[in-house]
C-alpha positions, 0 to 999 in steps of 0.5 A, a space after each residue: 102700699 108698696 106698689 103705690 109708692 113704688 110707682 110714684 117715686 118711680 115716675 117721679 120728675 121733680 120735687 114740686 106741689 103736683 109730686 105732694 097732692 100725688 102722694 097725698 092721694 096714695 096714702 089715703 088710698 092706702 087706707 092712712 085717712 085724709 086728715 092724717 096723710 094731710 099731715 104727713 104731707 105737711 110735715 114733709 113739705 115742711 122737711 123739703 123747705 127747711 133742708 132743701 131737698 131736691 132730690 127724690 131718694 132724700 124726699 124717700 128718705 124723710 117720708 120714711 122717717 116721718 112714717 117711722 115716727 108715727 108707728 113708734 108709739 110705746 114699746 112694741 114689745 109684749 110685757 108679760 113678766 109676772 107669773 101668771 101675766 095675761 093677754 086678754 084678746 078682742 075684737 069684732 067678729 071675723 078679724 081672727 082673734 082665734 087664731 091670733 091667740 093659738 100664734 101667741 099661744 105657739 110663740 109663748 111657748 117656744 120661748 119656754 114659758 107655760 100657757 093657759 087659755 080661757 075661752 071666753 067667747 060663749 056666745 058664738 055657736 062652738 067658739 070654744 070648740 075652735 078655740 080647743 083646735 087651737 090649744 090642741 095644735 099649740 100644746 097648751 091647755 083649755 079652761 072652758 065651761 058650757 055654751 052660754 055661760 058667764 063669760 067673766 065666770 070661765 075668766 075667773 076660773 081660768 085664773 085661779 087655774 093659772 094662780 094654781 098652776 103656777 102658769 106664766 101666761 093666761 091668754 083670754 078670748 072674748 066674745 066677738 062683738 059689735 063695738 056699738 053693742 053697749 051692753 057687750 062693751 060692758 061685759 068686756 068691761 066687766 071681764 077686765 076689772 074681774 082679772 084686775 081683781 083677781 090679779 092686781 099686780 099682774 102684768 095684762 096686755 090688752 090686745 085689740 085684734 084688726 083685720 087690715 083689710 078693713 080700711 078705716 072701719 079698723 079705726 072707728 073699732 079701735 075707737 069705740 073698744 078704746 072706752 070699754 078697754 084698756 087696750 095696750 096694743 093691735 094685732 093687724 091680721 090677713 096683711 097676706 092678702 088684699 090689705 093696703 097697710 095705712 090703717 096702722 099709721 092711723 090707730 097708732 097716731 090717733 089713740 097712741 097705742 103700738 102695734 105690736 103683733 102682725 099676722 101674714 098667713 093661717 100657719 101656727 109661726 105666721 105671726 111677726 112682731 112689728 117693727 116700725 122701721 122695717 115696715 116704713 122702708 118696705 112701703 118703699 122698697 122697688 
């Protein structure tokens, strides 16, 4: 995104219709979608009227704050006071949920708190296996049961296990699944009221993980997971690689749900929190 917007403000001559459908275009190529970058647009259009702008670094300006706005949806910060608190983590399959809960896990307890993991995904062939590594690397412990189990089974063992131990976070994965397989939306449903059950007073964050590199199906998932889960925050993984970014600004406008975690390598300390301004003004950064 950076180098579209670099490269537009960069050869900018004036402050006119033609420098709006341009930057129209770049944020839907960059993954923003068109109804939003519409908007975007418009309010901006609107900003240069009402305060006259005429010059290109106070257009950059506003853009930001525009897109800043847009990103500030709730608290991004994880809210994990009671003990046990829990983060249930879902998603399709091949975003990185693995991995994304072996960074939680790792960044948990640097800040000195215990954690637990339940490997719930038991459906894909020695998910509970990889999900081990990961505790293993991250010196936490494992609750799992046998390939094909109930998996809101091993999430209620895994909580009497934190209940037990008095362990402050219980991180659970789940199997990773199509958001248009009904009866595993189900299942995900399922697995959320039985830690609502076990723990009602708990606090539980409810993370939906997105690869940023696919682009606007990132969005028909958050959608569709949107109806089986009480989602409380994105974790957009692989932003080291080809993603182009606009597919935070969508999830966040549409479903009114923050981003609260980025992912930008494999290593164990590759995760970020997000930051909305940060992230505004470096999609502008020469």
């Amino acid at each position: 995104m950076s180098n579209i917007f670099g490269n537009l403000f960069s050869s900018l001559r004036g402050i006119d219709e033609d420098m709006l459908e341009e930057l129209e275009d770049a944020l839907i190529l960059s993954d923003v979608g068109a109804a939003l970058s519409e908007e975007i647009v418009e309010e901006l259009r609107s900003r240069i009227k009402e305060k006259k702008l005429r010059d290109s670094g106070e257009v950059k300006k506003e853009l930001v704050s525009i897109i800043a706005d847009i990103l500030h949806r709730g608290e991004g910060e994880l809210k994990l006071e009671t003990t046990p608190s829990v983060i249930l983590v879902i998603g399709v399959n091949g975003v990185g949920k693995t991995t994304t809960i072996g960074k939680l896990a790792a960044s948990l307890k640097s800040e000195g708190k215990s954690v637990l993991l339940a490997a719930g995904d038991t459906f894909r062939a020695a998910a509970a296996d990889q999900l081990g590594v990961w505790a293993e690397r991250a010196g936490v412990a494992l609750v799992r049961h046998e390939e094909g189990a109930d998996p809101a089974a091993v999430v209620f063992d895994a909580v009497k296990a934190a209940k037990a131990r008095g362990t402050d976070v219980l991180i659970c994965d789940t199997a990773g699944r199509l958001h248009n397989k009904q009866n595993l939306m189900n299942e995900l449903s399922k697995i959320e009221r039985v830690i609502r059950r076990e723990l009602p007073d708990a606090d539980m964050e409810t993370l939906l993980v997105v690869d940023a590199t696919t682009g606007q199906n990132g969005l028909l998932q958050a959608r569709e997971f949107e109806k089986s889960a009480d989602i409380s925050g994105i974790v957009l993984t692989k932003l080291d690689g080809t993603a182009k970014g606009g597919i935070a600004l969508a999830i966040c406008r549409e479903l009114d749900v923050p981003v609260k975690k980025i992912c930008v390598g494999e290593k164990l300390d590759d995760m970020l929190p997000f930051d909305a301004e940060s992230f505004a003004e470096a999609l502008f950064s020469e």
